[in-house]
C-alpha positions as CSV (number, residue, x, y, z in Angstrom):
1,X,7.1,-4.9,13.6
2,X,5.5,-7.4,12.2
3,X,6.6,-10.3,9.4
4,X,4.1,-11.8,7.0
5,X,4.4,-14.2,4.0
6,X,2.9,-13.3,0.6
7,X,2.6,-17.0,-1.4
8,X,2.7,-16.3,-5.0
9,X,0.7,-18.8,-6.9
10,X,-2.9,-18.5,-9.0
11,X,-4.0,-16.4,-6.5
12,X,-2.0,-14.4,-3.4
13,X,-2.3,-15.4,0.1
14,X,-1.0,-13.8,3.2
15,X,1.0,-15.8,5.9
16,X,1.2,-14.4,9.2
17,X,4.6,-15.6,11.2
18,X,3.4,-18.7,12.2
19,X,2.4,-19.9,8.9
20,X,-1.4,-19.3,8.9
21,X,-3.6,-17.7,6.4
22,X,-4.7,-14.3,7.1
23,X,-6.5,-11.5,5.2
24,X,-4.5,-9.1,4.0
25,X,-6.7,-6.6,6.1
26,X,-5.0,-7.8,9.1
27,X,-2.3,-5.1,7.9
28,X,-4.7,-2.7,8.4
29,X,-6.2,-3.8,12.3
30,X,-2.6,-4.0,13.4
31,X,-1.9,-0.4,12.2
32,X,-4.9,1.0,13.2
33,X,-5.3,3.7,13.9
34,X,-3.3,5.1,11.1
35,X,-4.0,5.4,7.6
36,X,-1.4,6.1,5.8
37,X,0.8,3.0,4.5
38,X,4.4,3.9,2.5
39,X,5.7,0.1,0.4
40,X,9.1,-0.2,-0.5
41,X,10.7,-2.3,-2.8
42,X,12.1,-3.0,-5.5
43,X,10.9,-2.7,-9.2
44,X,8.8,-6.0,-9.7
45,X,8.5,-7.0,-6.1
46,X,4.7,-6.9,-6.1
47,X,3.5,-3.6,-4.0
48,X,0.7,-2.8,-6.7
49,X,-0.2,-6.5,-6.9
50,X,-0.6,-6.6,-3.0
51,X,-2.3,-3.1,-3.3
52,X,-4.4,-4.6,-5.5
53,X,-5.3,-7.6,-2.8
54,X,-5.8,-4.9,0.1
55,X,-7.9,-2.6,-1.9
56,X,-10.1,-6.2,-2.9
57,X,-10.4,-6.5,0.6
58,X,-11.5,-3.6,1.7
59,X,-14.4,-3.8,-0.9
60,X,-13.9,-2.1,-3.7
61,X,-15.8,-2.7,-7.0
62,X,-13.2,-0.5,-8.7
63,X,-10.0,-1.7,-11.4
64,X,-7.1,-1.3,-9.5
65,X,-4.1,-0.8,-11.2
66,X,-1.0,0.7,-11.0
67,X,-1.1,4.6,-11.1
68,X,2.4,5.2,-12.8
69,X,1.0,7.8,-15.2
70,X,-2.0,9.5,-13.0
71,X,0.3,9.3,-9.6
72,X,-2.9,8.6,-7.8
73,X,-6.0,6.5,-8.3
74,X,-9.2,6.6,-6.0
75,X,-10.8,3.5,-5.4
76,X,-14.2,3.9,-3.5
77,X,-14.5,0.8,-0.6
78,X,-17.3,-0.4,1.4
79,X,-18.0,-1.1,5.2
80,X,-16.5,-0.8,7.4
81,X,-13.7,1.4,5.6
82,X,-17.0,3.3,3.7
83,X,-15.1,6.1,1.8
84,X,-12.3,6.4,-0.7
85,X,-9.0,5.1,-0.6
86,X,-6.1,7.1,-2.5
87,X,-3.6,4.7,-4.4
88,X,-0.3,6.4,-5.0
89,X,3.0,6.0,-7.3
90,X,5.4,8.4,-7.0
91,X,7.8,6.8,-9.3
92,X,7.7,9.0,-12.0
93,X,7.5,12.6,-9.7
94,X,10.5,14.6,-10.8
95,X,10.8,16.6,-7.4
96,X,8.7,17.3,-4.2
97,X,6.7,20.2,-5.9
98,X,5.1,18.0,-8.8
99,X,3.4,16.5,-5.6
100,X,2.9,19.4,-4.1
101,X,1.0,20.5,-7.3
102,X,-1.4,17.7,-7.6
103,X,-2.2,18.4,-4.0
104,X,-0.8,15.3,-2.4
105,X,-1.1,16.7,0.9
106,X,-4.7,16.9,0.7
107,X,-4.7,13.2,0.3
108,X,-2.4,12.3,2.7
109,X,-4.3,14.3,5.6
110,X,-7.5,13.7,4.2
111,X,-7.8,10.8,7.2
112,X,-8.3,8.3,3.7
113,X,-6.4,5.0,3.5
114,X,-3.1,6.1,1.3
115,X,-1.4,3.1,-0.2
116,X,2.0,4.8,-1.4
117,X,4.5,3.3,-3.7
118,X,8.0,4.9,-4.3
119,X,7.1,6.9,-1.0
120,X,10.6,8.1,-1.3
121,X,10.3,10.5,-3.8
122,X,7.5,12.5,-0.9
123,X,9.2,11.8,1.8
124,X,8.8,15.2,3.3
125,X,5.2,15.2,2.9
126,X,4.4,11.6,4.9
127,X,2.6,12.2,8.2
128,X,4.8,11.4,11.2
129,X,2.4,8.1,11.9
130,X,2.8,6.8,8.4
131,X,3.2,3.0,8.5
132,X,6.4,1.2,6.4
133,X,5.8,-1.8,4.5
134,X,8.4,-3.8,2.7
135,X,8.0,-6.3,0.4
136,X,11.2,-8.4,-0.4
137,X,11.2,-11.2,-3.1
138,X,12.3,-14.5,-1.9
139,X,14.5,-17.1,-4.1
140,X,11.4,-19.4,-4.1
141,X,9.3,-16.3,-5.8
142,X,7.6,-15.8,-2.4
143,X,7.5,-12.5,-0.6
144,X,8.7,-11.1,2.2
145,X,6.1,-8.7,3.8
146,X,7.4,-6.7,6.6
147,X,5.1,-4.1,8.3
148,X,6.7,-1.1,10.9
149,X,10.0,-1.0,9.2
């Protein structure tokens, strides 16, 4: 498990435990080699804003926003994670088939990136290897990042 800081300010930067700045990729080398990455917490806590951040890093030329109404957005990304990254948010999901429907198991075992939020709501469906990621606000308006929970 691993404990980053996310500093909220004009724009977000990633603390790793010792207090240093870090891309936000860094998430994905420590995980590696798995791809598919389940953020919990709380309405408002800033998953699709640190989505967002990842999915910058990784290259993308793409809007990304918030798939509440779509459930899942593709972003395409450049080298070295060439390909398509699949941007989940299972808040609004009634039940496990609605994601069965859409053919979320496709994406999840595609061998894509998967960046889920509300992962709860597919529990079932998650690949044995998915990484946990919880992001906890702080009183200052900082965030607790917490990666293998």
């Amino acid at each position: 498990m691993s404990v980053y800081t996310i500093k909220k300010g004009e724009t977000l930067v990633l603390l790793n435990e010792q207090g240093e700045e870090v891309s936000p990729l860094e998430i994905l080398k420590e995980a590696e080699p798995h791809r598919v990455f389940a953020f919990d917490g709380q309405m408002g806590a800033g998953k699709t804003t640190f989505i967002k951040k990842l999915c910058e890093a990784m290259g993308t030329e793409d809007v990304v926003n918030s798939p509440t109404f779509a459930i899942v957005n593709v972003y395409d990304v450049e080298q070295p994670y060439k390909g398509e990254v699949y941007h989940f948010d299972c808040y609004r999901l009634k039940d496990i088939r609605e994601a069965i429907d859409f053919g979320a198991e496709d994406y999840l075992y595609s061998g894509n990136y998967c960046f889920i939020e509300w992962p709860e709501m597919i529990e079932a469906l998650l690949p044995e290897d998915t990484i946990y990621v919880k992001i906890v606000p702080q009183e200052n308006g900082d965030r607790k990042l917490i990666v293998g929970e």
